[in-house]
N, C-alpha and C positions, 0 to 999 in steps of 0.2 A: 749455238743456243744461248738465250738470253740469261740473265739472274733472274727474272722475272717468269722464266718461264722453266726455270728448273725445280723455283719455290712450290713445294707442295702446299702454302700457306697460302697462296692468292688467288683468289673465285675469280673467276672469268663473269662478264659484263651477264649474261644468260644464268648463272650459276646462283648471283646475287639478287635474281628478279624473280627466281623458283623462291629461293629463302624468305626473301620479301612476302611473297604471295603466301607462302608455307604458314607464315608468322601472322598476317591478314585474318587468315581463316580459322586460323588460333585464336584469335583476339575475337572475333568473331563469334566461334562460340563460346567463348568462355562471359561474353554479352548477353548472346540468347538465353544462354543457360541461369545467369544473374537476372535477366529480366523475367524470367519463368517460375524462378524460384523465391522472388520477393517479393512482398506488398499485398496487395489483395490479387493479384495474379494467381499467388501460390495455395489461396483459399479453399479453392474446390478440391484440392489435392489433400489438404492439410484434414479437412470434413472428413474423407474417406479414413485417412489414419488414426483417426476419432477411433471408428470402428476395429482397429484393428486389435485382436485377442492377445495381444502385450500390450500389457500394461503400461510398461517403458515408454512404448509406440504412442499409446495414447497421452502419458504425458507431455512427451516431447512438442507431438501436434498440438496441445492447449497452450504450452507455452509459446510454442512459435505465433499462435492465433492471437496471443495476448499483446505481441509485438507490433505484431498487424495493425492494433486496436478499431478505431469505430468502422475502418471499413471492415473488416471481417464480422459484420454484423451477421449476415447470413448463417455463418456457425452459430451462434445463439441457440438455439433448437439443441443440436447438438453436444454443445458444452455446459446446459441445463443438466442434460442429462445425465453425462458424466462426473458434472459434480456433484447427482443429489442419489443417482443409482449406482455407480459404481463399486465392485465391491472395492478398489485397491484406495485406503484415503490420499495416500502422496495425488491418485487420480484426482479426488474430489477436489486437493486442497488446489491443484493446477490448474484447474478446470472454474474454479470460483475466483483463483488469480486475475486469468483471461479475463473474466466477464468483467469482472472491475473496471477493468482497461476498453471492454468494446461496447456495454450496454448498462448502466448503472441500474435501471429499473429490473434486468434481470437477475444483475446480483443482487439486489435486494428480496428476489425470490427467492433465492437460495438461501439466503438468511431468513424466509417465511418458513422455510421448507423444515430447516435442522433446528428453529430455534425449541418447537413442539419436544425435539429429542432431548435436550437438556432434564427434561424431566421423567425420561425412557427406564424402565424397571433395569434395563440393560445396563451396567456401569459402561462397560465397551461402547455402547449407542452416547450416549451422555459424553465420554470423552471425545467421541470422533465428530459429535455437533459443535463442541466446543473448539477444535483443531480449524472446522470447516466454516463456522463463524469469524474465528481470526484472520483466518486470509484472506477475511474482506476486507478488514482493517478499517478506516476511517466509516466506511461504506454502510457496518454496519453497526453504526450507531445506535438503531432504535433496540438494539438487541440489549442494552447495556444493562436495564433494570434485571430481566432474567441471568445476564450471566454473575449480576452482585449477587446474585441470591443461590447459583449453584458455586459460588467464593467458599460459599460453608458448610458445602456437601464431606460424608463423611468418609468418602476415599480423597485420600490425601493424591494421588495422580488427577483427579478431576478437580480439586484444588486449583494445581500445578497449573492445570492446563484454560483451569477460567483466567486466571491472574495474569497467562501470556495473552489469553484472548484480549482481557479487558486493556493492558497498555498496547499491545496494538492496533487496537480503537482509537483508544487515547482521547474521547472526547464524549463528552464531556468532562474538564481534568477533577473538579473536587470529587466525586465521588469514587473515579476510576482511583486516583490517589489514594484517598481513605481507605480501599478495598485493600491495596498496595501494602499500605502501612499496616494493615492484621495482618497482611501476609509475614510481614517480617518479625511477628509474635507468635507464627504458628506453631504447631507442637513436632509439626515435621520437619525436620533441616531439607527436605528437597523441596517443600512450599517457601522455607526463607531463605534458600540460595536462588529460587526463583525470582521472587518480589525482591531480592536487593539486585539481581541483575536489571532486572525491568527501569529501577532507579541509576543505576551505572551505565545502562546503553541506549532506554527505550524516552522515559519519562521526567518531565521537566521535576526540580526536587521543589516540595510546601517547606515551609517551616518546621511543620509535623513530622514530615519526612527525612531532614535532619538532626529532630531531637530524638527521632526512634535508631535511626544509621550509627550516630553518632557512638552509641555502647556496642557498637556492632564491632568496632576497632579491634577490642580484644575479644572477639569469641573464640572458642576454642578451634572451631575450624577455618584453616588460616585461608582456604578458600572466600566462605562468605566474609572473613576477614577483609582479604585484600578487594573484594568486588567494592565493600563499603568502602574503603578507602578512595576506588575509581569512581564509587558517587561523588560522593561527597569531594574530590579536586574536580570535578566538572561545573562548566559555568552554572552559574543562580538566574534563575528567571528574569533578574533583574540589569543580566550584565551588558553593558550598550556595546559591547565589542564582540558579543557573541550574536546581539540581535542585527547588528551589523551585517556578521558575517555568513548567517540565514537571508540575509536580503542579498548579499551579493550570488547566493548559491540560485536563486529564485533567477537568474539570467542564465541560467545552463540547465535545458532540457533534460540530463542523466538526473541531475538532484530537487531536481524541483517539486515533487512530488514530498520528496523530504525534507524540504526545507518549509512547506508548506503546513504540514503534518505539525513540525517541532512549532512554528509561530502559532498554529490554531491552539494549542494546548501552553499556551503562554498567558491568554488573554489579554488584558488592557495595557501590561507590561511590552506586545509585543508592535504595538501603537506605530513606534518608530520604523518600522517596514509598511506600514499602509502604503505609502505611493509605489512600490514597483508590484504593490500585489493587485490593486486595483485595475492597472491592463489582464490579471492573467484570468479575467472575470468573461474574458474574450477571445481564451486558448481554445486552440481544436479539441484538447483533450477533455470528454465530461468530466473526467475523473480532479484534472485542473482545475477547474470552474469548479467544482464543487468544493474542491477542498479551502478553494479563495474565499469563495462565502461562508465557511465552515469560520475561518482566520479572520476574516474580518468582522462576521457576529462573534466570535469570542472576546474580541474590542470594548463591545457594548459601544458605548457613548462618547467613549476615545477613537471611536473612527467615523467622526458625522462629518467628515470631510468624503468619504466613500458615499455617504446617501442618493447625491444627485445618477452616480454609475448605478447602483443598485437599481434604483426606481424607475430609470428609462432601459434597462437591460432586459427582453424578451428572450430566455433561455427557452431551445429546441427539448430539452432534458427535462424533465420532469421532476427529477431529486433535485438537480439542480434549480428549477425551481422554487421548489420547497424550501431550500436552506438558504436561498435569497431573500424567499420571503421572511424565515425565521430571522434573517439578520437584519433585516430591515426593519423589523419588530422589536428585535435587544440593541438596536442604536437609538431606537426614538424612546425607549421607554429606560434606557441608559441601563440596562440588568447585558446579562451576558447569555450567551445559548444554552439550553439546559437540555437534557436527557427527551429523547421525543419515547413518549409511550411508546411502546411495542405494539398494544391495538389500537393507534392509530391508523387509519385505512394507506395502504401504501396505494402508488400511482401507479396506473397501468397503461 
């Protein structure tokens, strides 16, 4: 008998072509199964979990749809519903997330739907419009004039909860800012540990908003203490090394979205990124395109090298549309994008 054939360690020619095969059919499904469960493949499956009586369940599906983005359009219907009927908000707020990402004109319905609530006898109704508003974010811009105005509502949690709404907007900045800076005079320390985090993590800092930060050093709770601190070492609207460093994020699909946000609420300051933002006028995502025109009408007249993209660019999108058109409006007339009414007629 051989060494070779005493080794209980060596497969016979037969032995390694089962294994082979074994590992094929492995690989195999674990393909089908990825190509079943990703993309707009996974749509019709994900609609069903909409329905299903956990709440979890349904979040889960809105996020996953949100991922999906515009081809999961077909869920639209569906995740309408969930964000404007459901009773559970983490539902609503996942469900308005999606829409962001798959239909921009339907999350602007959502934002039709809860803005009416802001002014609900309900405190509970009032704060859950305002939660459900925010996680439009950029999106829901026209919302901004009514949620300054529930800023000085007199539950101090519906406060709280406009002042996240309004920097997660974040557009247009002077006014979102101004609201910011009461916040950090407010009489309740959970409205100014709010509004100085918004300036620490969310919101580009004015002038104003450093001469209000700045006494914040010493307050006696060493919380809003140190948050002021992490504003205020965060770069200045004006720093070329941070606007830089938002133009280089705008080349990576994960941040882009954020780096577009931080430049729109920069304004003329954020001048110096115009050329890598003007291709993203021609991104798959609506949500991209909109936010481009958002960034470059905050410009004004610092970006009339963008006009000639603007002006020959036929957006499929409707919002996006619209905020083309508005920028092509605040570069010719050199002012910057301001607050669109709320009864303005939105697109349908």
């Amino acid at each position: 008998m051989t060494a070779a054939e005493s080794s209980p360690n060596i497969l016979s020619a037969r032995e390694i072509q089962l294994h082979l095969l074994g590992l094929v059919l492995v690989l195999g499904l674990l393909g089908s199964w990825y190509w079943f469960s990703t993309g707009a493949r996974v749509v019709p499956t994900l609609i069903e979990l909409l329905k299903d009586d956990d709440p979890s369940t349904r979040i889960v599906a809105a996020e996953q749809l949100g991922q999906v983005g515009p081809a999961a359009r077909s869920a639209v219907p569906q995740l309408l519903s969930q964000a404007t009927q459901d009773g559970s908000q983490h539902a609503n707020t996942t469900a308005a997330i999606a829409l962001k990402w798959i239909d921009l004109t339907a999350a602007r319905r959502v934002m039709t739907h809860f803005v009416p609530r802001l002014h609900d006898s309900d405190v509970q109704q009032r704060r859950i419009a305002c939660a459900v508003i925010g996680s439009l974010g950029p999106i829901a811009k026209p919302a901004v004039p009514a949620l300054l105005a529930v800023a000085h509502d007199a539950d101090a949690l519906l406060r709280r909860n406009a002042l996240i709404a309004l920097a997660s907007i974040g557009i247009p900045p002077p006014p979102i800012g101004a609201a910011l800076v009461d916040g950090l005079r407010d009489s309740s320390s959970l409205v100014r540990q709010t509004a100085v985090t918004q300036f620490a993590f969310t919101v580009p800092l004015s002038q104003e908003a450093v001469a209000s930060l700045t006494p914040m050093l010493n307050d006696l709770d060493k919380g809003i203490a140190t948050l002021a601190r992490t504003a205020l070492d965060k770069p200045r609207a004006g720093d070329a090394a941070h606007i830089e460093s938002l133009g280089m994020m705008l080349g990576h699909s994960s941040a882009r979205d954020y780096a577009l946000h931080q430049l729109a609420q920069l304004g003329p300051e954020a001048s110096d990124a115009l050329p890598p933002i003007i291709p993203l006028l021609n991104d798959e995502q609506p949500l991209i395109r909109y936010l481009a025109a958002e960034s470059i009408g905050g410009m004004g007249a610092a970006a009339k090298q963008a006009l000639p993209a603007l002006q020959r660019h036929q957006d499929s999108d409707p919002v996006v549309r619209a905020a083309i058109s508005e920028a092509v409006s605040a570069i010719e007339s050199g002012a910057v994008v301001s607050a669109e009414p709320f009864t303005k007629e939105l697109p349908r």
